[in-house]
N, C-alpha and C positions, 0 to 999 in steps of 0.2 A: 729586630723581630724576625723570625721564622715563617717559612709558606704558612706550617701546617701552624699557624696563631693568629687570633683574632685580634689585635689592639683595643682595648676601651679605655679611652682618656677621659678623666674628670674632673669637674672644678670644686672647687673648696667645700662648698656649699652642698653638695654631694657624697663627702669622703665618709658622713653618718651608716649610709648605705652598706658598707664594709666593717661598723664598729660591732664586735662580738659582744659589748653590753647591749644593745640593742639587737639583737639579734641578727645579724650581717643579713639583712633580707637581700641583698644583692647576691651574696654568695649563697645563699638558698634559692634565688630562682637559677641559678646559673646552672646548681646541683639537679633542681627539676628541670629544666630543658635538659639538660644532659641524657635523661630517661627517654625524653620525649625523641630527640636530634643525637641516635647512638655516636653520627659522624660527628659531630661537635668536633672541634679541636679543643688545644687547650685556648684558654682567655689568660690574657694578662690585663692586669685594672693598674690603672696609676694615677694619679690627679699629676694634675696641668697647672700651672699658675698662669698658660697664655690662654686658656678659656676664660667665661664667665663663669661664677661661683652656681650657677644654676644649668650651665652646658655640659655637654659632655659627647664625646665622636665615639664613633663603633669604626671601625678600619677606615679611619680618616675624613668619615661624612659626620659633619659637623651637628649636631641640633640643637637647640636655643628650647629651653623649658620654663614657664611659669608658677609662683607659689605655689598653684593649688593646682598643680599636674602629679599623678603616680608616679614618680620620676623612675623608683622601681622596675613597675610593667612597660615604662618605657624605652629605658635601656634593654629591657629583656625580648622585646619585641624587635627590636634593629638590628641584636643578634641574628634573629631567627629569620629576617626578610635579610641580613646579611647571608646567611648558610643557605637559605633556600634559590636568592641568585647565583652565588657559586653554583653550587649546585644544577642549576639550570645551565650553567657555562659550561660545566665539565661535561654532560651529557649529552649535549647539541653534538 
């Protein structure tokens, strides 16, 4: 992996999030943050088969989700608290 990329690891049970019959809502919020967070880097998405089918890590911080979580807005959100503590690093 690269500085300037985010890692998002996924487990099985996740990999819906990416399927273009369903409309890849993952890679549609990824596209609207983009708007939002011009600095975004790029993301790379991969499923994991050493998570659990319902985990998934944003640059290596691990989180554990339940059936009936947004799993969506949740990975989209650890982006964003990922980019805005960089962020915070680079500028101090």
């Amino acid at each position: 992996m690269k500085n300037d990329e985010i890692l998002v690891e996924i487990g099985y049970g996740l990999i819906y999030l990416l399927d273009k019959k369903k409309g890849a809502p993952l890679l549609e919020g990824i596209a609207e943050l983009r708007k939002k967070i011009p600095q975004l880097p790029v993301v790379r998405i991969v499923d994991k088969l050493e998570l659990a089918p319902l985990q998934f890590s944003v640059a290596g911080k691990k989180v554990s989700m339940s059936d009936n979580e947004d799993f969506c807005s949740k990975i989209l959100e650890n982006i964003s608290i990922y980019i805005e503590q960089k962020n915070t690093r680079i500028s101090i």
